[in-house]
BALUM-951502 format. One record per residue (C-alpha): x, y, z; residue in one letter. Coordinates in nm, 4 decimals, decimal comma. Each point is the difference from the previous one (the first is absolute). Layout:
<recs>
[rec [X Y Z] 'A'] ...
</recs>
This chain:
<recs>
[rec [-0,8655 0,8426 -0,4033] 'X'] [rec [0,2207 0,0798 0,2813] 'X'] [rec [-0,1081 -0,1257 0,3416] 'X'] [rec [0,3084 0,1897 0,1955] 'X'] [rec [-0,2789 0,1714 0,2556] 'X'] [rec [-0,3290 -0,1418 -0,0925] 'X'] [rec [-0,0891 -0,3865 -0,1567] 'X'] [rec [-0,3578 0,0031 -0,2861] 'X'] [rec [-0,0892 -0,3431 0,0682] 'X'] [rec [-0,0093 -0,2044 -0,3588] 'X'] [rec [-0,3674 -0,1946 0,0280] 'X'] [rec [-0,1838 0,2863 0,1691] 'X'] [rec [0,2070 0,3313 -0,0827] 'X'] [rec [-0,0450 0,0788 0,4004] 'X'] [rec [0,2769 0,2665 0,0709] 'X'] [rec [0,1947 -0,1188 0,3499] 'X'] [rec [0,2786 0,2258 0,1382] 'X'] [rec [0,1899 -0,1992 0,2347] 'X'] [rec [-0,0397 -0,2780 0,2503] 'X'] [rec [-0,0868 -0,0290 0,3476] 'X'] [rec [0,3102 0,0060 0,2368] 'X'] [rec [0,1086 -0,3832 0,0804] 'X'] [rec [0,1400 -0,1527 0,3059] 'X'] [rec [0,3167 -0,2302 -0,0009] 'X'] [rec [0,0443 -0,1572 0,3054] 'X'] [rec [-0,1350 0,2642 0,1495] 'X'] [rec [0,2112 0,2589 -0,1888] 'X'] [rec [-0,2500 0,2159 -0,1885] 'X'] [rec [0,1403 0,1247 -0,3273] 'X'] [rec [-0,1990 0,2523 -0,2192] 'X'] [rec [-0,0410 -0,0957 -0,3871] 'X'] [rec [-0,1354 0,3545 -0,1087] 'X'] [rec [0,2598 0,1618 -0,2115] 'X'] [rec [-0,2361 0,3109 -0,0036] 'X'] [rec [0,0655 0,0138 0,4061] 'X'] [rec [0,3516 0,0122 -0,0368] 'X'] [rec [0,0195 0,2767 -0,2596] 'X'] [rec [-0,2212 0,2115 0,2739] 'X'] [rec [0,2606 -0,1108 0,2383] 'X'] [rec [0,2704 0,1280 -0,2028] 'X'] [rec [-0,1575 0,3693 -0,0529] 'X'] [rec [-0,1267 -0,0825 -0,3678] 'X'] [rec [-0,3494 0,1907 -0,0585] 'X'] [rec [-0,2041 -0,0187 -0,3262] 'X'] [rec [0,0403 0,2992 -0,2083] 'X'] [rec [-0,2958 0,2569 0,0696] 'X'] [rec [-0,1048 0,0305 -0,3361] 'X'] [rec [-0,0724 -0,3896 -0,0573] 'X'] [rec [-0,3630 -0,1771 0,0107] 'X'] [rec [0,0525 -0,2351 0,3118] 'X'] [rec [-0,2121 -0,2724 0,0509] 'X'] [rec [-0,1729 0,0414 0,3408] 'X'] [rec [0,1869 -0,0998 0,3316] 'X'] [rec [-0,0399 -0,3609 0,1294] 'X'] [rec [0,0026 -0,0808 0,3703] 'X'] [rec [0,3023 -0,2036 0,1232] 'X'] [rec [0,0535 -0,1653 0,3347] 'X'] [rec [0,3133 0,0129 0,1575] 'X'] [rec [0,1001 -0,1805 0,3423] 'X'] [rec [-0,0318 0,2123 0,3008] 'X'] [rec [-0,0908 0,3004 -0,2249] 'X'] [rec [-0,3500 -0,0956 -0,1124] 'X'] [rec [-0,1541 0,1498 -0,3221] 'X'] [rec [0,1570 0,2420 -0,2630] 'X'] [rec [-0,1265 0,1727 -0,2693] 'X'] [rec [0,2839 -0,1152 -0,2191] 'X'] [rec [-0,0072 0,2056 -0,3455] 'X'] [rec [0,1519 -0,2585 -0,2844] 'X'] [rec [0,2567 0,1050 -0,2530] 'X'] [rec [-0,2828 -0,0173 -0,3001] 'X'] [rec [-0,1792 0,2466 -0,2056] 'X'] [rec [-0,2795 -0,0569 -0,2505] 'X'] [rec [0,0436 0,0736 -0,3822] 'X'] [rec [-0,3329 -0,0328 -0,2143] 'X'] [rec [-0,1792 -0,2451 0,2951] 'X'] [rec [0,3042 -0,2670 0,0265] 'X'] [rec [0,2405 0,0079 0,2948] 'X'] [rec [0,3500 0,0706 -0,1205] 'X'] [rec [0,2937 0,0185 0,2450] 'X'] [rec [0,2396 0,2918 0,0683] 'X'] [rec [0,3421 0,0100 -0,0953] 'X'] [rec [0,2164 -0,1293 0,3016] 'X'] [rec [0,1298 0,2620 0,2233] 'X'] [rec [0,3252 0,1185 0,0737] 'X'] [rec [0,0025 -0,1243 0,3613] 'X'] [rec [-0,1423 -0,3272 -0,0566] 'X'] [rec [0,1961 -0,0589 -0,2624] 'X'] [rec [0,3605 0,0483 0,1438] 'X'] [rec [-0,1179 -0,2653 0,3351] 'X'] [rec [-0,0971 -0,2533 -0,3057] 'X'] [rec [0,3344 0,0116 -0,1643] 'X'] [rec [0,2107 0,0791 0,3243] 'X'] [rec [-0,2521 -0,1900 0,3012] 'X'] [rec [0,3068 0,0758 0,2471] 'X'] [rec [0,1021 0,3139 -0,0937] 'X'] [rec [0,2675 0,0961 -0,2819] 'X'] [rec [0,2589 -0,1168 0,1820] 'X'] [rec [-0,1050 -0,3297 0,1166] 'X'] [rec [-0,1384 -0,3184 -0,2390] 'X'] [rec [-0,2174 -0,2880 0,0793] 'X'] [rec [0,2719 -0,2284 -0,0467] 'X'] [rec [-0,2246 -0,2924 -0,0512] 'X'] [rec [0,0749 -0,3916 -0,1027] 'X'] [rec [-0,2506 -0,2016 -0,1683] 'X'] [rec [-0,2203 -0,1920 0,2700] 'X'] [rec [0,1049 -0,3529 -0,1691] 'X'] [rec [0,2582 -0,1789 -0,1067] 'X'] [rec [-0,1444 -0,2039 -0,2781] 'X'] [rec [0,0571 0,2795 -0,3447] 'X'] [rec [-0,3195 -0,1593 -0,1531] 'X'] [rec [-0,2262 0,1768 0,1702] 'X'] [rec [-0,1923 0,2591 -0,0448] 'X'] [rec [-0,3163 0,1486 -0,1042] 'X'] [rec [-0,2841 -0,1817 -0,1275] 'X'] [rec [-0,3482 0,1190 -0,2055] 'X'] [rec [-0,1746 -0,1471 0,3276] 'X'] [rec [0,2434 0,1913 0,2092] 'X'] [rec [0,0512 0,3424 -0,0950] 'X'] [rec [0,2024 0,3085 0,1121] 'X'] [rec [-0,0875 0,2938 0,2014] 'X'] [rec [-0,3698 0,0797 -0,1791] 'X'] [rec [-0,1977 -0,2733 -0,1264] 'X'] [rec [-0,2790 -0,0267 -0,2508] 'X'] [rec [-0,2889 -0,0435 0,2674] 'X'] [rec [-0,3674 0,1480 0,0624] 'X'] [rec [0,1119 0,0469 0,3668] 'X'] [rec [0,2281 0,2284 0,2398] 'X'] [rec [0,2071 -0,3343 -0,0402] 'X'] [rec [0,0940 0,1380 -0,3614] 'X'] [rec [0,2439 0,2421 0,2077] 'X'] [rec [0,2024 -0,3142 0,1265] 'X'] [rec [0,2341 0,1633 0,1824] 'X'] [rec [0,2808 -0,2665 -0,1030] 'X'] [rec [0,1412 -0,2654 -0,2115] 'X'] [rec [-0,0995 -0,3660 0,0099] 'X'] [rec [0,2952 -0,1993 -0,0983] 'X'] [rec [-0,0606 -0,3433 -0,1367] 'X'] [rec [0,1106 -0,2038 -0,3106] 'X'] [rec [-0,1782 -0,1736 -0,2864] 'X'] [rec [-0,2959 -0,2304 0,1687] 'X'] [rec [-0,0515 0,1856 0,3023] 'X'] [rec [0,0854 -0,3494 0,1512] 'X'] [rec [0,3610 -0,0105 0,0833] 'X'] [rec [0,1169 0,0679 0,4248] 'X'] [rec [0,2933 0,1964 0,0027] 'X'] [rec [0,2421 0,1688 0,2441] 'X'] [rec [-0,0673 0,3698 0,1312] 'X'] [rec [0,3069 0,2328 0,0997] 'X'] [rec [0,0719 0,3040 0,1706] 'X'] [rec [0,0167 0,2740 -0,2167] 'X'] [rec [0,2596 0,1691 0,2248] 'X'] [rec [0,1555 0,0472 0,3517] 'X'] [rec [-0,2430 0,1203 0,2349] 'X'] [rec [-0,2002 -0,1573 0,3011] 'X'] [rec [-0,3539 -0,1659 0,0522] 'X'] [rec [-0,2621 0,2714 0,0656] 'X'] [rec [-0,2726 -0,2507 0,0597] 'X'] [rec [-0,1020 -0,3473 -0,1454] 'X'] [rec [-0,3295 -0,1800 -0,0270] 'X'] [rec [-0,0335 -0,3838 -0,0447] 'X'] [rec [-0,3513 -0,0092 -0,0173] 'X'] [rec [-0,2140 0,0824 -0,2824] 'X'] [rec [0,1993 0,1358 -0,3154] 'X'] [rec [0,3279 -0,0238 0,2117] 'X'] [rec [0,1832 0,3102 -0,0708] 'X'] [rec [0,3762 0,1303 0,1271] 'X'] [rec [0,0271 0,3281 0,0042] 'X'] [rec [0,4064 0,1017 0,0222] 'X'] [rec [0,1064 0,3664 0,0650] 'X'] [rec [0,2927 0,1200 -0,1526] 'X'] [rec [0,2205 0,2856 0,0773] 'X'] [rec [0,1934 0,2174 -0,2061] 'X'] [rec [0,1736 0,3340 0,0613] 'X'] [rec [-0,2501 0,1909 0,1987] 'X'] [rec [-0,2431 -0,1569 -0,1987] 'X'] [rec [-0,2272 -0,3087 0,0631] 'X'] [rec [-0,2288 -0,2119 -0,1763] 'X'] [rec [-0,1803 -0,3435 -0,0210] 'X'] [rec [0,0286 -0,3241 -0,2065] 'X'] [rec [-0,3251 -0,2527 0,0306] 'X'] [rec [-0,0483 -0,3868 -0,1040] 'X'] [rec [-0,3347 -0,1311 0,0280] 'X'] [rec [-0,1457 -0,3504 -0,0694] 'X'] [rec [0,2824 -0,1722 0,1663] 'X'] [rec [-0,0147 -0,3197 0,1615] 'X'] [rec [0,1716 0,0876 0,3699] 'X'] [rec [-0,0670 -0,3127 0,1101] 'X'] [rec [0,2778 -0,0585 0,1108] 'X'] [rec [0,2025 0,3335 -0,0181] 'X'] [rec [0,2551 0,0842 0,2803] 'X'] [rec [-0,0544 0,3632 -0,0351] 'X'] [rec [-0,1775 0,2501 0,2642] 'X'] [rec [-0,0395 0,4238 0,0119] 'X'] [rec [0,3317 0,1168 0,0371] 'X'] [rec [0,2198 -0,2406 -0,1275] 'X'] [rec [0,2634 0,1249 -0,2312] 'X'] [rec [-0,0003 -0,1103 -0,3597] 'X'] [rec [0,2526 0,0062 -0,2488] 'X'] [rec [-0,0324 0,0787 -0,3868] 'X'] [rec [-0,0734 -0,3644 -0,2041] 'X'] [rec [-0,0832 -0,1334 0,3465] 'X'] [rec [-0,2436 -0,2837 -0,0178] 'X'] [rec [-0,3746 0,0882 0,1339] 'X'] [rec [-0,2295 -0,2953 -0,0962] 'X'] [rec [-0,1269 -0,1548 -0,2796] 'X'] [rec [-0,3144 0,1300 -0,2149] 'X'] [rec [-0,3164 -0,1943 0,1912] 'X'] [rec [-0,1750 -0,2787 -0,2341] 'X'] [rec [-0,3724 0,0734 -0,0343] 'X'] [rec [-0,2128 -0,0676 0,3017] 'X'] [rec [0,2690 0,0748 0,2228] 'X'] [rec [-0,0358 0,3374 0,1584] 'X'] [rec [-0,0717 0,1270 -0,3566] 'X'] [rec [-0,3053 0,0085 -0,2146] 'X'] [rec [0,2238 0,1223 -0,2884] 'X'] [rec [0,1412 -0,2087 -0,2662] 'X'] [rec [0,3753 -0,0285 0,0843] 'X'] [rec [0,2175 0,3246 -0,0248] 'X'] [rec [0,1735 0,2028 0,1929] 'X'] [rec [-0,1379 0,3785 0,0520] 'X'] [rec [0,2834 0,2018 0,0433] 'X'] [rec [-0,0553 0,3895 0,1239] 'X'] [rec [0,1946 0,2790 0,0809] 'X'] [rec [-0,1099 0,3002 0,2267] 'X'] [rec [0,1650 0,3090 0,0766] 'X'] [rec [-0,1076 0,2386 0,2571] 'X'] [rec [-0,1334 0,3853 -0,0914] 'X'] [rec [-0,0168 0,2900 0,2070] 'X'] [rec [-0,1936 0,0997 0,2632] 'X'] [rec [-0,2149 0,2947 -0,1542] 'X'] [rec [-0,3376 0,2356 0,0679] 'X'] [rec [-0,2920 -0,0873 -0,2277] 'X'] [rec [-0,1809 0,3071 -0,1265] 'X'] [rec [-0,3356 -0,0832 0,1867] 'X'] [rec [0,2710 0,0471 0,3522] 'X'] [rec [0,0669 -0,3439 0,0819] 'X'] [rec [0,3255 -0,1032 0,1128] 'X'] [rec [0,1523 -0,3075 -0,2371] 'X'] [rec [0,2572 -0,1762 0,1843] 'X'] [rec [0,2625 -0,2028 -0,1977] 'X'] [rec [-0,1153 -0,2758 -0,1576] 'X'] [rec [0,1308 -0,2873 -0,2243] 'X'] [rec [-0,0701 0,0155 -0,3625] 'X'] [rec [0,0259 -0,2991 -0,2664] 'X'] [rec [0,2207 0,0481 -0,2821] 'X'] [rec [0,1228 -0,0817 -0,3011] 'X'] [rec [0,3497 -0,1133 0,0282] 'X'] [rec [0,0800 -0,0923 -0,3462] 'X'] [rec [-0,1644 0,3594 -0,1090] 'X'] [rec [-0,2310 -0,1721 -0,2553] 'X'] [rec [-0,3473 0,0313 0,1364] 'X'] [rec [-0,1547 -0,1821 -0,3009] 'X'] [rec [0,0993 -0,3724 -0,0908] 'X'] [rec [-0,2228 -0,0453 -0,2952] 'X'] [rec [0,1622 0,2930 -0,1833] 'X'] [rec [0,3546 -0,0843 0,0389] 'X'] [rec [0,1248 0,2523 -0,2255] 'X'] [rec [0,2848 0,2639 0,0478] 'X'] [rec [-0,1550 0,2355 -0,2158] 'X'] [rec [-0,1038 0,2915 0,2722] 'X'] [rec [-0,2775 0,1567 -0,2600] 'X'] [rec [-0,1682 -0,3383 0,0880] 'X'] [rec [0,0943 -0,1177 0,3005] 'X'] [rec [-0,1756 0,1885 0,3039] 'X'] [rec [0,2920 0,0365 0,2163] 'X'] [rec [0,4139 -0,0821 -0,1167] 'X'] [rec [0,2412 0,0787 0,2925] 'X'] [rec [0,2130 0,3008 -0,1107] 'X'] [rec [0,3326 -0,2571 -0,0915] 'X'] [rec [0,1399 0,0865 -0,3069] 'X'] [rec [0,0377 -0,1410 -0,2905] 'X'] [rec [-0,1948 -0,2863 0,0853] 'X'] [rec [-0,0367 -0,1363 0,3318] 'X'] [rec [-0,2002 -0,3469 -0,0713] 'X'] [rec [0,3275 -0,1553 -0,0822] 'X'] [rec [-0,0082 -0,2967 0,2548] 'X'] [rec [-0,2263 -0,3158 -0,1492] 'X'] [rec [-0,1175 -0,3191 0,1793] 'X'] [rec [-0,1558 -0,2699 -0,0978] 'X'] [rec [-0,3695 0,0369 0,0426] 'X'] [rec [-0,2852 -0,2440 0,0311] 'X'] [rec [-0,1928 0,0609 -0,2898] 'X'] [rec [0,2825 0,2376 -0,2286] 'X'] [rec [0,2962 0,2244 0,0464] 'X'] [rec [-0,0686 0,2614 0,3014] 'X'] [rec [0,1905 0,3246 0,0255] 'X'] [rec [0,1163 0,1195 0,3335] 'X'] [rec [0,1727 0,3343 0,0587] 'X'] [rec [0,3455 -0,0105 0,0409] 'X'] [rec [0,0460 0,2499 0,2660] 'X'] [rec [-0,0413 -0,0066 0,2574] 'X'] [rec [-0,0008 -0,3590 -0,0310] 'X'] [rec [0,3416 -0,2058 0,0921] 'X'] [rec [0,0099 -0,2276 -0,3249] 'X'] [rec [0,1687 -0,2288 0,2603] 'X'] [rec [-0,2303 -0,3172 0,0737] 'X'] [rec [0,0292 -0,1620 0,4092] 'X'] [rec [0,2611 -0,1912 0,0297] 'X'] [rec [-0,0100 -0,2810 0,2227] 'X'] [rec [-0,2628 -0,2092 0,1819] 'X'] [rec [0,0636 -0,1476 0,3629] 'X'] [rec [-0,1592 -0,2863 0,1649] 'X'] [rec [-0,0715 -0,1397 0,3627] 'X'] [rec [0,2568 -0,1909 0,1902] 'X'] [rec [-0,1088 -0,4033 -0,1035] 'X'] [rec [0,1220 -0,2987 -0,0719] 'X'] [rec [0,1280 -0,1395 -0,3045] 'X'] [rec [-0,1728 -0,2717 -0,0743] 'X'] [rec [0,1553 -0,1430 -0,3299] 'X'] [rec [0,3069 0,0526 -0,2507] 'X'] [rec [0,0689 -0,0546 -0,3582] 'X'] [rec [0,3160 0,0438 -0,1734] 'X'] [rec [-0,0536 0,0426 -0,3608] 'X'] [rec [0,2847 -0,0056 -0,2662] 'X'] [rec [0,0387 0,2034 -0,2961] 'X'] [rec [-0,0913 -0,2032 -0,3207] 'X'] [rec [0,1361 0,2592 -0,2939] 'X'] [rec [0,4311 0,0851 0,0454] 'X'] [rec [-0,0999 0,3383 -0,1799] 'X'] [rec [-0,2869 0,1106 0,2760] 'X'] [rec [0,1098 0,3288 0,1430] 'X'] [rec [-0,1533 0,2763 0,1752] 'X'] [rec [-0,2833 0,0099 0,2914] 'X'] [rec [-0,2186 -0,1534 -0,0039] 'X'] [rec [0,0218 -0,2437 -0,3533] 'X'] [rec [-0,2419 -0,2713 -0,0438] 'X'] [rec [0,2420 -0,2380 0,0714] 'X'] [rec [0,3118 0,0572 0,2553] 'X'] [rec [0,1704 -0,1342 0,2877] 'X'] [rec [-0,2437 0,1010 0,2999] 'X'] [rec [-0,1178 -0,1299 0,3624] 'X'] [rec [-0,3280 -0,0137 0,0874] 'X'] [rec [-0,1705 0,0183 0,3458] 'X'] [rec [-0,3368 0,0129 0,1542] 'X'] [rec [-0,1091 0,1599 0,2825] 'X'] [rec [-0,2607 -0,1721 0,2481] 'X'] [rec [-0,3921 0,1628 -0,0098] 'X'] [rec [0,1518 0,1715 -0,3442] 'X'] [rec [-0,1051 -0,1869 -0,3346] 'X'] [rec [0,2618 0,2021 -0,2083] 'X'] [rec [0,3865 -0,1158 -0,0816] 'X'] [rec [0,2594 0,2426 0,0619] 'X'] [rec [0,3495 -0,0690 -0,1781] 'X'] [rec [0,3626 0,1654 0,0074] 'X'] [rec [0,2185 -0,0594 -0,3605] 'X'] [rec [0,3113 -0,2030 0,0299] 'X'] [rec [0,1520 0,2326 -0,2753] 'X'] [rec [-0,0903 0,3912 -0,0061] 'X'] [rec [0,0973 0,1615 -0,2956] 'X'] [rec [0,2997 0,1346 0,1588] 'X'] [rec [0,1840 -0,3223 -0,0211] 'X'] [rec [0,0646 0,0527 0,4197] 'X'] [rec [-0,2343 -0,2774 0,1891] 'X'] [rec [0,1414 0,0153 0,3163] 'X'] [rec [-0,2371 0,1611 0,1652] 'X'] [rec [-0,2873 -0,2231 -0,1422] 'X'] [rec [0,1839 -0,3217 0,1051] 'X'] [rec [0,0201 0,1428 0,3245] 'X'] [rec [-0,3780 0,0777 0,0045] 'X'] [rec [-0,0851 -0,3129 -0,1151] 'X'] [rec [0,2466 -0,1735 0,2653] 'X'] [rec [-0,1527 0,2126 0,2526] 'X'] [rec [-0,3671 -0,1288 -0,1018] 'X'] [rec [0,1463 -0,3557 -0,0200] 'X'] [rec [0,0952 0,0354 0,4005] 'X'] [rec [-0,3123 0,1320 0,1075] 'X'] [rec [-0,2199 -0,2258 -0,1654] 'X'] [rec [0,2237 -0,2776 0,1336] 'X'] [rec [-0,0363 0,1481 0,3520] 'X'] [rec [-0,3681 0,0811 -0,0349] 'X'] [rec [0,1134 0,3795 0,0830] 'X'] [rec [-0,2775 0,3018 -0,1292] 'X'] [rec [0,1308 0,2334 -0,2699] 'X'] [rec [-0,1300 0,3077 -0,1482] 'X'] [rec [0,0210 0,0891 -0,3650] 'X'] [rec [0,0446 0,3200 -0,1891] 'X'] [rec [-0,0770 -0,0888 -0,3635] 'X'] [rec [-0,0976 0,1900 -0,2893] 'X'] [rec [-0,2678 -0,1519 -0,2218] 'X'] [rec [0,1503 -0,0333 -0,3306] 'X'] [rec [-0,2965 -0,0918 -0,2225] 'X'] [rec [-0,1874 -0,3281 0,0996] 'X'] [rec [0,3094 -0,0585 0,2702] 'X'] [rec [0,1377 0,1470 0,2928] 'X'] [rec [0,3735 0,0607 0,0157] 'X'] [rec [0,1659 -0,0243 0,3650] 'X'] [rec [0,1530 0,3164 0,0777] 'X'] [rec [0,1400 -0,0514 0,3746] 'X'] [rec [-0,0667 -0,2379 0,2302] 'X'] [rec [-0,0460 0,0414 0,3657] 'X'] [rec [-0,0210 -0,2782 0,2535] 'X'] [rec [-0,0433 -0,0603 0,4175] 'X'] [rec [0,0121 -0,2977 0,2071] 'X'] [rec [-0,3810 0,0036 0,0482] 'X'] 
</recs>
């Protein structure tokens, strides 16, 4: 059965039409898809059995009589088709001629999403089963990774207590909307509200269990875009609010299927638009290819420290080419208060190493000297490949 504007809970068959709105940081976002299509001007047709209204709190508003988009056929709740409003701010959230633009909130391409994880709904006997987002993990739930912004934008507001969520605004055309990363471990992140962020930029890393998170370990990545201000039928004045969506246009992980006669909602992408795959925790998970950037972040950056050892390692196999082979001419450092090796490649596949002799020179001086540098690396599987390298005399 669909769950697109209401969720039948599996164990008791109780019928739930949306969640309660949630606050991130203080941001309150709205996870009621049958909110937004009233936003939008969608009304049931006249002629259909609705199920009776359901009050709905909304910040500074108070109580509505909020009317969701489901009739009743023969005693079971069935859902209307998807309206024409609605519809066109799922597969266009910024308007026709603006797109999302989004990167994948990782760098590491095994991730994704896990049985114990799941996508925007979730089998559940709660308003939780409209989760609002996608919990990104990989096989074991067990593994801390590295969280990324999803694109330019700036800090809205950040939380490092309890569930530790960053909540990023970003801005595009006329348009804006919202990225959020929750159960972080911000610690010991640098970042505060209104500090710019660039796409791929390192956030934090997912928090281990116990710390600030009551989860098991995953990142819960959200995207919100804002809906118009608009008058509810029983007079009240809506203001604009943020609204949780889908940004992969998928709404349903456990029936990852293109086929739109089962599927309750496919964006309108022609001929098929789940053509980007990742690695997922538990199998192969589909993501939309548009208005997702198939692109994934690009580089990582660190503090300015010290290095604290070397290792030059020398290729054992002539025929090794390519970055990174098993076995190639490489440098190693290590970075104090980090327990990871970074390393540049004496030989790129280009055949031209100058500029990788004089990185590793450059690393060679400052280590000698005792002089901070900052790395820009890409993690390249288990390892981290030095991009740039930036020093002062600290």
């Amino acid at each position: 059965m669909s769950r697109y504007f209401h969720h039948v809970a599996p164990q008791s068959g109780n019928v739930i039409f949306w969640r309660g709105m949630q606050t991130f940081a203080g941001v309150p976002v709205h996870i009621n898809l049958n909110l937004l299509a009233t936003a939008v001007g969608d009304v049931p047709p006249s002629d259909a059995s609705l199920v009776p209204p359901v009050t709905y709190q909304i910040p500074g508003v108070g109580g509505i009589e909020l009317q969701p988009f489901v009739e009743v056929i023969e005693n079971a709740p069935v859902e209307l088709p998807i309206g024409p409003n609605l519809k066109n701010i799922l597969d266009y959230p910024l308007g026709n001629a603006e797109k999302l633009n989004l990167t994948l909130p990782f760098y590491k391409a095994t991730l994704g999403m896990g049985d114990s994880g799941g996508g925007w709904f979730r089998d559940a006997e709660t308003t939780g089963s409209f989760h609002g987002a996608w919990d990104i993990t990989r096989a074991g739930d067990g593994e801390l990774f590295e969280v990324c912004a999803a694109a330019d934008g700036v800090v809205l507001n950040i939380s490092k207590n309890w569930n530790a969520p960053i909540v990023i605004k970003h801005t595009a055309g006329e348009s804006e909307f919202l990225t959020i990363y929750q159960h972080l471990d911000l610690s010991a992140c640098p970042l505060n509200v209104n500090d710019p962020v660039k796409r791929g930029q390192f956030l934090a890393r997912v928090a281990d269990a116990g710390l600030n998170n009551d989860h098991f370990i995953h990142l819960h990545f959200m995207v919100a875009i804002k809906g118009p201000e608009f008058t509810h039928a029983g007079g009240q004045v809506i203001p604009a609010q943020w609204y949780a969506i889908d940004p992969f246009g998928v709404y349903d992980y456990y029936k990852n299927t293109t086929d739109p006669a089962i599927y309750n909602y496919v964006p309108d992408v022609r001929p098929d638009c789940f053509t980007h795959r990742i690695q997922g925790a538990s199998n192969i998970v589909q993501w939309a290819a548009q208005p997702l950037i198939k692109a994934l972040p690009v580089v990582n950056e660190t503090a300015y420290l010290k290095i604290i050892h070397i290792q030059l390692q020398g290729r054992e196999l002539s025929s090794a080419q390519g970055l990174p082979p098993a076995q190639q001419n490489r440098c190693f450092i290590w970075l104090e208060g980090i327990n990871q090796s970074f390393f540049v490649p004496f030989d790129p596949p280009s055949g031209d190493n100058m500029i990788e002799l004089k990185m590793i020179d450059f690393l060679m001086q400052c280590f000698d000297r005792q002089q901070p540098v900052k790395l820009r690396y890409y993690p390249v599987g288990e390892m981290n490949f030095i991009a740039a390298v930036l020093s002062y005399n600290g």
